[in-house]
C-alpha positions as CSV (number, residue, x, y, z in Angstrom):
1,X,-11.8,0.1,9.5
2,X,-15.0,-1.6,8.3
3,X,-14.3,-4.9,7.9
4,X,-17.3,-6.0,6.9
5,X,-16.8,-5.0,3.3
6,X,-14.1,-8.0,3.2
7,X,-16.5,-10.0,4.4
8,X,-19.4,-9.5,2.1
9,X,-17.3,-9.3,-1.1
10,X,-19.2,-10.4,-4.2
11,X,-16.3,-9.7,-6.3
12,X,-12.6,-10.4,-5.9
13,X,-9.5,-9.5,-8.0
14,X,-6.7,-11.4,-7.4
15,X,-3.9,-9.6,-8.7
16,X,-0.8,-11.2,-9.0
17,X,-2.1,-15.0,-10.4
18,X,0.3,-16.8,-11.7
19,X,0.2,-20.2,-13.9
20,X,2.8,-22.2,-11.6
21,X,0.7,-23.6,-9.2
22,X,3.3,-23.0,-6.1
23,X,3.1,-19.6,-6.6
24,X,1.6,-17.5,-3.9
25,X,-1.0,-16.1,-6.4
26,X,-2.0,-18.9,-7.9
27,X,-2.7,-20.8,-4.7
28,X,-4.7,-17.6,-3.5
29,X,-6.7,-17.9,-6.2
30,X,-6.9,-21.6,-6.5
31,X,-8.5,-21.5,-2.6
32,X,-11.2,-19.0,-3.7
33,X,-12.6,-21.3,-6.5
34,X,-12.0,-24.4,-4.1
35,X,-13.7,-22.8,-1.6
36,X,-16.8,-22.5,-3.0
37,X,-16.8,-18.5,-3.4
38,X,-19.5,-17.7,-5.2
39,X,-18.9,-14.0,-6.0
40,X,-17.2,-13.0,-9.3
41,X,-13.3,-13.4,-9.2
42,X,-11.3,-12.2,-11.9
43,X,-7.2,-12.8,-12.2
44,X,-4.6,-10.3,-13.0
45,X,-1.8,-11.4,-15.2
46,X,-0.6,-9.1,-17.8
47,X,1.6,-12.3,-19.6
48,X,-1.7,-14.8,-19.2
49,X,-5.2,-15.4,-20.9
50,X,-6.4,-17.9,-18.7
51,X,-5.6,-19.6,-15.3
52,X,-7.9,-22.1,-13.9
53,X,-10.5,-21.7,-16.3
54,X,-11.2,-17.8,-16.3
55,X,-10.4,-14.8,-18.4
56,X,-7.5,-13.2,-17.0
57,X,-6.9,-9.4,-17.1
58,X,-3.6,-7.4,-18.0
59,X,-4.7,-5.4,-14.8
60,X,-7.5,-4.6,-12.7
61,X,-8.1,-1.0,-14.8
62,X,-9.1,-3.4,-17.7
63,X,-11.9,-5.3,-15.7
64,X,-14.9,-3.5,-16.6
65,X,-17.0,-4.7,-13.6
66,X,-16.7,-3.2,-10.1
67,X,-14.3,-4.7,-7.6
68,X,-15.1,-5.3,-3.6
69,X,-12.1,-6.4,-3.1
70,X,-8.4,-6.8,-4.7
71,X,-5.7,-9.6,-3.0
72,X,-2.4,-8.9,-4.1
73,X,0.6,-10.7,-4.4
74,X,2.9,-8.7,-6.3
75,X,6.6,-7.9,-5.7
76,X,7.0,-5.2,-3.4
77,X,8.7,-2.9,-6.3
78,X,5.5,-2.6,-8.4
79,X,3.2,-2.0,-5.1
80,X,2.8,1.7,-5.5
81,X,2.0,1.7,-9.1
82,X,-0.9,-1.1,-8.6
83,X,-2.3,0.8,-5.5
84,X,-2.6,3.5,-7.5
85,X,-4.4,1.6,-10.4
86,X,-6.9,0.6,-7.6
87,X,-7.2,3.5,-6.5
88,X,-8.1,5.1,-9.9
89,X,-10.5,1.6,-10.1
90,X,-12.0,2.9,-7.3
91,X,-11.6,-0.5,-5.0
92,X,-11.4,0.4,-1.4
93,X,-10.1,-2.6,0.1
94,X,-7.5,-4.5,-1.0
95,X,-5.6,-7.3,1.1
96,X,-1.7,-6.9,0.6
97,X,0.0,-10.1,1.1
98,X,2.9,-8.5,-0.8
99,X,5.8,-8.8,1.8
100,X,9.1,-6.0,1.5
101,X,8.2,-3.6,3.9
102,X,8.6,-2.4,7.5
103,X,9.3,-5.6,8.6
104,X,12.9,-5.9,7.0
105,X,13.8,-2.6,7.3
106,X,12.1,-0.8,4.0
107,X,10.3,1.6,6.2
108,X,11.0,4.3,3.2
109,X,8.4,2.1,0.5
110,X,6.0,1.5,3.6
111,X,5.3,5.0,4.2
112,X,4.8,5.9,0.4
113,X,2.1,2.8,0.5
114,X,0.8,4.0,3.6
115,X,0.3,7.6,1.5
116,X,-1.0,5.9,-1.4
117,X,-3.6,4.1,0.1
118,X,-4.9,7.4,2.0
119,X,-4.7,9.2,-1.1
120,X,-7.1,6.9,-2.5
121,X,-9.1,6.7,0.8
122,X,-8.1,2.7,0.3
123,X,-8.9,0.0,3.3
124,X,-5.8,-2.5,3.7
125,X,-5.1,-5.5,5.5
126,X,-1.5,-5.7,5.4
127,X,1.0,-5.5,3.6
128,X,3.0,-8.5,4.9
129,X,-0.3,-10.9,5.6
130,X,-1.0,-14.3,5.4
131,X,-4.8,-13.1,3.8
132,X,-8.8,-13.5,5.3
133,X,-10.5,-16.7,5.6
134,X,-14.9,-16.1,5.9
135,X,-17.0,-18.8,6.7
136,X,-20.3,-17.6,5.6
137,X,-19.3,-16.2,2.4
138,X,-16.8,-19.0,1.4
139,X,-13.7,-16.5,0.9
140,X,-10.7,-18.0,1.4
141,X,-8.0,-15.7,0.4
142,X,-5.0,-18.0,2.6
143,X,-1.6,-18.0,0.8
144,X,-1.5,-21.3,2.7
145,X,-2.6,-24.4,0.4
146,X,-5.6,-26.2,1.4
147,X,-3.3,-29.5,1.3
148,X,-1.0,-27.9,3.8
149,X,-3.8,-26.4,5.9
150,X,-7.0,-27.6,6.5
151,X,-9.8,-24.8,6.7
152,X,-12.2,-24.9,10.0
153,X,-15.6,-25.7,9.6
154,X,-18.2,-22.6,9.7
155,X,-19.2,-21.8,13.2
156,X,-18.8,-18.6,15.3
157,X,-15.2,-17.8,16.4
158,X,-13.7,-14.8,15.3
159,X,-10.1,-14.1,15.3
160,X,-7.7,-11.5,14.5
161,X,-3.8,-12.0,14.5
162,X,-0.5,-9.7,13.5
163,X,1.4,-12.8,13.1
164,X,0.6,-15.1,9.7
165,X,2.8,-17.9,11.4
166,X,0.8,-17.9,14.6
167,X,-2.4,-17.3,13.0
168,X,-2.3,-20.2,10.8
169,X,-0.8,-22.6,13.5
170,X,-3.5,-21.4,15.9
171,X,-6.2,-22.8,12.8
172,X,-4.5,-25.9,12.1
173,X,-4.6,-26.7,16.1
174,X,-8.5,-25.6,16.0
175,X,-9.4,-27.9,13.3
176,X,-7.2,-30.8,15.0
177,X,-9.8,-29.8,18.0
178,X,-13.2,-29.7,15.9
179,X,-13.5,-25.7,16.8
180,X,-15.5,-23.7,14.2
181,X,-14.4,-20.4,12.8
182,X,-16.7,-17.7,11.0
183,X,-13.4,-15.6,10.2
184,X,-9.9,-15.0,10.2
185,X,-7.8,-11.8,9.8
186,X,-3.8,-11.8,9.3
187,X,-3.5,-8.5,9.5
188,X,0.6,-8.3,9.4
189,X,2.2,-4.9,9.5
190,X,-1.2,-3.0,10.1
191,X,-0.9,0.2,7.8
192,X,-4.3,1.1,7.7
């Protein structure tokens, strides 16, 4: 996996955004603006025209510009349909922070997305992933708040973890300590 077109996104879908500002998509997209991403971004909500001051989109096949990257946080039921949407989109990375899967037994809908995604020749981080933080870049694609979790500073540390819980606790202890971080993977349940 080249994770270096994560990394150099210079546009990101969120697809998923919601209005209520708790919601996992929302605050996902909320961390991209307030982290000072500087690419295009463009939210997915078929039931919304606007969150947070941009145009939102019914889905990613009606954005006519091309897409880096897609972050979604969907229900796990409408996974395979909006894979297959990206797929047609031609995105080939996506973060899934869409939980659902392998990891409470639903080891049927995980291999269908694991198909999907090769069909498509898609990269994923995920499903079941707490999202990509990059220093350089400024994408922040944390389902954590920034009011719950402050980000590191830019520096040089890399670091990869399965675990979203461990990962983030493991940042929140390395900003307590001043350490710098140029990126963060939560990968999760590792299909690709």
């Amino acid at each position: 996996m080249d994770l270096s077109r994560f990394f150099n996104a210079k546009s990101i879908a969120v697809i998923g955004v919601s209005r209520e500002s708790e919601k996992i998509g929302h605050v996902i997209f909320k961390n991209l603006i307030d982290s000072g991403y500087k690419g295009k971004l463009f939210p997915v909500n078929p039931k919304a025209h606007e969150i947070l001051g941009h145009h939102c989109y019914d889905s990613v096949k009606s954005i006519k510009e091309r897409i880096d990257v897609a972050v979604i946080a969907i229900p796990a039921k409408i996974i395979l349909k909006t894979i297959g949407e990206c797929g047609k989109k031609k995105i080939k990375n996506v973060v899934i922070i869409t939980a659902g899967f392998g990891e409470i037994g639903n080891k049927k809908l995980e291999k269908e997305l694991k198909q999907k995604l090769e069909k498509y020749k898609i990269q994923a981080i995920g499903p079941n992933c707490l999202g990509i933080l990059e220093t350089k870049h400024n994408i922040d694609s944390l389902f954590l708040p920034r009011y719950r979790m402050q980000r590191p500073k830019k520096g040089n540390i890399s670091f990869v973890s399965q675990s979203g819980a461990v990962g983030s606790a493991i940042l929140d202890h390395a900003v307590k300590q001043g350490l710098r971080f140029a990126k963060f993977v939560s990968y999760g349940n590792a299909l690709i």
